[in-house]
N, C-alpha and C positions, 0 to 999 in steps of 0.2 A: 504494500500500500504506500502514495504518495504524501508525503505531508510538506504543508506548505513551512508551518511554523516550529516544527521542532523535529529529529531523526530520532531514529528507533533501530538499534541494534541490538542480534541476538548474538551471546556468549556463551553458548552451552545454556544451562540452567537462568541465566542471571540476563535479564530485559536492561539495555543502558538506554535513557532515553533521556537527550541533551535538545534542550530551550536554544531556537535557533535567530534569536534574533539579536543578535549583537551589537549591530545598529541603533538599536535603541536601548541597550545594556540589559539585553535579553527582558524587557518589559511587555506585561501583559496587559491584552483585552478582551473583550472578551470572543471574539472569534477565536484568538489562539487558545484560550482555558476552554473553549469548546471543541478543540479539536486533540486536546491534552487529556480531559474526561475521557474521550472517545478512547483513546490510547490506553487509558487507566482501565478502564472498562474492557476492553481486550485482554486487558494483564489479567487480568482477574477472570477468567474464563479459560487462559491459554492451561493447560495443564503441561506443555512444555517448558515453564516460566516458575520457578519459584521464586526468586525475590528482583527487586528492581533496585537501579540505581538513577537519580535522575541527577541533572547536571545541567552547567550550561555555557553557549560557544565562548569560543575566546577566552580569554583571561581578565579579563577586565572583571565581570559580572557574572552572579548564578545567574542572579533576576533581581531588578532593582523595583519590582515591583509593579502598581499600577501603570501604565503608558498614559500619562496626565492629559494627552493630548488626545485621545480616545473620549475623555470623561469633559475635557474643556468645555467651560460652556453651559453642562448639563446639570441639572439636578436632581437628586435622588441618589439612591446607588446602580449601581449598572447591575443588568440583567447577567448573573452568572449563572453556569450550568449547575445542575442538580449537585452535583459533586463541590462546586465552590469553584475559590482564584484557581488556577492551573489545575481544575479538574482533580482537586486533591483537599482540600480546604474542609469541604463538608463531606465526604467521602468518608462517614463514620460507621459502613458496614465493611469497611476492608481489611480484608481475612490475609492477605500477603505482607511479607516487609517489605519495606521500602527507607532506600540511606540515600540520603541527601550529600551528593559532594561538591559540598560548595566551593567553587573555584575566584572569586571575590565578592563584590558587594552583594549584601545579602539585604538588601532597604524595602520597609515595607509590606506588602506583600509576600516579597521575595523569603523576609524571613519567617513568614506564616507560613510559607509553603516547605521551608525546613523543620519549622515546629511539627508541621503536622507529619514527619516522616518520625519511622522509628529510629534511627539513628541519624549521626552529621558528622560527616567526616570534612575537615573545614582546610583548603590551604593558608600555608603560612601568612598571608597575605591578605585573607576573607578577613572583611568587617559584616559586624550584624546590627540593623536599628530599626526601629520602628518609629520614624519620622516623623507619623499622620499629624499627629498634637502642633508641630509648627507650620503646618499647613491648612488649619480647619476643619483637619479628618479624624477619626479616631480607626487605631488598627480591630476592625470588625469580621475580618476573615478568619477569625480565631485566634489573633494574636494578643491580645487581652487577656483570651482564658487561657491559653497554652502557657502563655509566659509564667503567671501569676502560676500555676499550676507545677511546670514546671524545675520553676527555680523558686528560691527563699521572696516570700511576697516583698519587704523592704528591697530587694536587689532587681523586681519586677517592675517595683513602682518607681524604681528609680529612672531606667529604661525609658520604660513608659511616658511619663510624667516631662520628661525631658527629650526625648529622643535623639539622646546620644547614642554616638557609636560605637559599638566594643570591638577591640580585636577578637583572631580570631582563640589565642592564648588565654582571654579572660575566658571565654564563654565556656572553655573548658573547666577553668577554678569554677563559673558559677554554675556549671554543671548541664550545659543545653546542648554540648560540642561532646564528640566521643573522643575522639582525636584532629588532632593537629600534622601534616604532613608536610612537604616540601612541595611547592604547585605542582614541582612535575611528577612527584609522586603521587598526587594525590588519585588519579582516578586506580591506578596501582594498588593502594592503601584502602579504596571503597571496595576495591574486587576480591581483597583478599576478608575482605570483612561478610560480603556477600556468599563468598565459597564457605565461609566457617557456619553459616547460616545453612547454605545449602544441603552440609553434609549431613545435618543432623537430623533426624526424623518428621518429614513433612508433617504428620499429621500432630508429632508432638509438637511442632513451630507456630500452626494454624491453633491450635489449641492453646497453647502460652500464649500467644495476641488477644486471642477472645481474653482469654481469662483476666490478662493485666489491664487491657483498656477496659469493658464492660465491670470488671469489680471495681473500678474508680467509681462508677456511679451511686454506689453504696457508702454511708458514713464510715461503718466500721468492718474491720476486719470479718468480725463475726455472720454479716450481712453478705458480705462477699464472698465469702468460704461457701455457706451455704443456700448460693446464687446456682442455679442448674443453668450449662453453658453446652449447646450443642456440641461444639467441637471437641472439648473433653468426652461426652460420649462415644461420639464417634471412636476417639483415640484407645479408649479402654477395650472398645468392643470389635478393636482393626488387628489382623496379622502380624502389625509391627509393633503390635504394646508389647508379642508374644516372643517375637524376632528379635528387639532390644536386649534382654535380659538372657535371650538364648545365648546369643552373637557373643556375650559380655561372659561368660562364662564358658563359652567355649574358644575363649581369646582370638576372637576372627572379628572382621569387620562385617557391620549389620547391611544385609541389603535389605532395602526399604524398598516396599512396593506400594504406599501410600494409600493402604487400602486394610 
């Protein structure tokens, strides 16, 4: 398939799909998060695809966010897809991981669209902010609740509140960055983070996602424990709950048939 706004390469197991517009430091609107959905949307149906890595061209920028020049003018907020900014934002039934490697500015949008990945693998060089506040906007793509969520709330509202910029060094100490890599290491360092994903038991991976995100919805631990999560079913009552624990005692490696 052709895409106008962003490429889509396959690696074995691992979907790379890099933000193609450079020109504008890889900034969205909403035709391209409609055509990003779309891509997301495939992933999650491909069963040759366990996890994704998204990214974005050049070195300048992952995604700097909004394309201000799309919204100039208008009022309201702009019509995004079901899924949200880049087709990933409100995408709160997705059962795959997905690592964000951010190769520089990460503004706005852009770092909502890191938020909402399971991981961030960030180059030396990626800054991250949520700018809206000095422009009239607030970050509503889920950058609000991710952050605040995410990190110690004082170090959220600090962000916030101001929209400074962190390197990509801090966002490690405050805890939203996995690692740090060298630019040209970095898509290198997402792949290898991707593979350690890949290896280990699809249905245990699909399971561990349900279970961490949907048990946030709960106050307490005790609510969440005994929360019934489809994909933990699924996992106890598959070939490879049985193949794990075989494999592991018969000192071989488990083949997984995700099923």
């Amino acid at each position: 398939m052709t895409h106008k706004y962003c490429t889509v390469e396959s690696d074995g197991e691992i979907l790379i799909v890099t933000i193609n517009r450079p020109e504008v430091l890889n900034s969205l609107d909403v035709p391209s998060s409609i055509e990003l959905s779309e891509v997301f949307d495939a992933f999650e149906q491909d069963d040759t695809h366990r996890v994704a890595i998204v990214t974005g061209a050049g070195d300048k920028a992952f995604c700097a966010g909004l394309d201000l020049k799309s919204q100039s003018g208008s009022t309201g907020l702009p019509q995004w897809p079901m899924s949200g900014f880049a087709g990933l934002t409100e995408r709160y039934g997705g059962t795959k991981p997905i690592i964000a490697a951010v190769n520089g500015i990460a503004a706005g949008g852009g770092f909502e669209l890191a938020l909402a990945c399971d991981l961030v693998v960030a180059a030396e060089g990626a800054r991250f902010s949520l700018p809206e506040a000095r422009i009239g906007l607030a970050a509503l793509a889920g950058g609000i609740h991710r952050l605040s969520r995410q990190i110690p709330l004082k170090h959220a509202m600090g962000m916030l509140l101001t929209g400074r910029s962190v390197p990509a060094e801090e966002g490690v100490q405050l805890g939203f960055v996995n690692e740090v890599a060298p630019a040209e290491d970095l898509m290198a360092t997402a792949r290898r983070w991707a593979e350690r994903i890949a290896g280990c038991a699809p249905l245990a991976i699909l399971a561990t996602k349900e279970v961490a995100i949907e048990g946030m919805r709960h106050g307490t631990v005790k609510d969440a424990m005994n929360m019934r999560y489809p994909a933990v079913e699924r996992m106890v009552n598959s070939e490879d709950f049985i193949e794990g624990p075989k494999a592991f005692v018969e000192k071989r490696k488990p083949v997984w048939k995700g099923k």
